[in-house]
N, C-alpha and C positions, 0 to 999 in steps of 0.2 A: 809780750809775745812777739816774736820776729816770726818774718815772712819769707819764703824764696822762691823765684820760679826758675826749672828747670825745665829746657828744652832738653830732647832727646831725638836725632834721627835715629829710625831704624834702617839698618839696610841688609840686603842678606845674607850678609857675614857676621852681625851683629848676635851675639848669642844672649836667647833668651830661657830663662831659668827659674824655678821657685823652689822654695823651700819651704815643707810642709812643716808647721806646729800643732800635732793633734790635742796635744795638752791644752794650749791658748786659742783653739777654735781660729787658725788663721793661718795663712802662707805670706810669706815672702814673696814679689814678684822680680823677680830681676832684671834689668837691660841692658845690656851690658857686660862687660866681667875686669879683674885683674886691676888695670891703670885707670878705669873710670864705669861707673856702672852706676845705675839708679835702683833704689829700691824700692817699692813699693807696698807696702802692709795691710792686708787683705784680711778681715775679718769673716768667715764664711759668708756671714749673711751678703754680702758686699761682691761675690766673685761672679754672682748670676747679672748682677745687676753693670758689673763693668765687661763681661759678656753682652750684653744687650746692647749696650752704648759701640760696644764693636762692629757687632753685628748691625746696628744701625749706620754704622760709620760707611761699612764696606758695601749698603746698600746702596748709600747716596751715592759711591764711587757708579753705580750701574745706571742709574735712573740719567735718562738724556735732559739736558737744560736746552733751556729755551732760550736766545741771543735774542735779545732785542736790536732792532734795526737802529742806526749810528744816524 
């Protein structure tokens, strides 16, 4: 089995996109389009659960840190 990791900036011209497969219980997530795009394969049970981790993400963005003194 091989491995890869991909980075992805988003930014907000970057189109984002999915395609549903009601037959196989799952979407496509797309980022990207055309000359480079990633896909991502989303099992239903799986779209709430990388909702959450977003939703987690964008909350950390709010939450104020605390600097420790230098």
């Amino acid at each position: 089995m091989a491995s890869v990791t991909v980075g992805v900036h988003i930014r907000p011209d970057t189109v984002l996109s999915f395609r549903s497969h009601p037959d196989e219980d799952r979407v496509v997530l797309e980022l990207g389009e055309f000359d480079g795009y990633v896909a991502v394969f989303l099992p239903r049970s799986e779209i709430a659960r990388l909702a959450g981790v977003l939703a987690q993400a964008q909350e950390s963005l709010s939450v104020p840190t605390v600097k420790a003194a230098a």
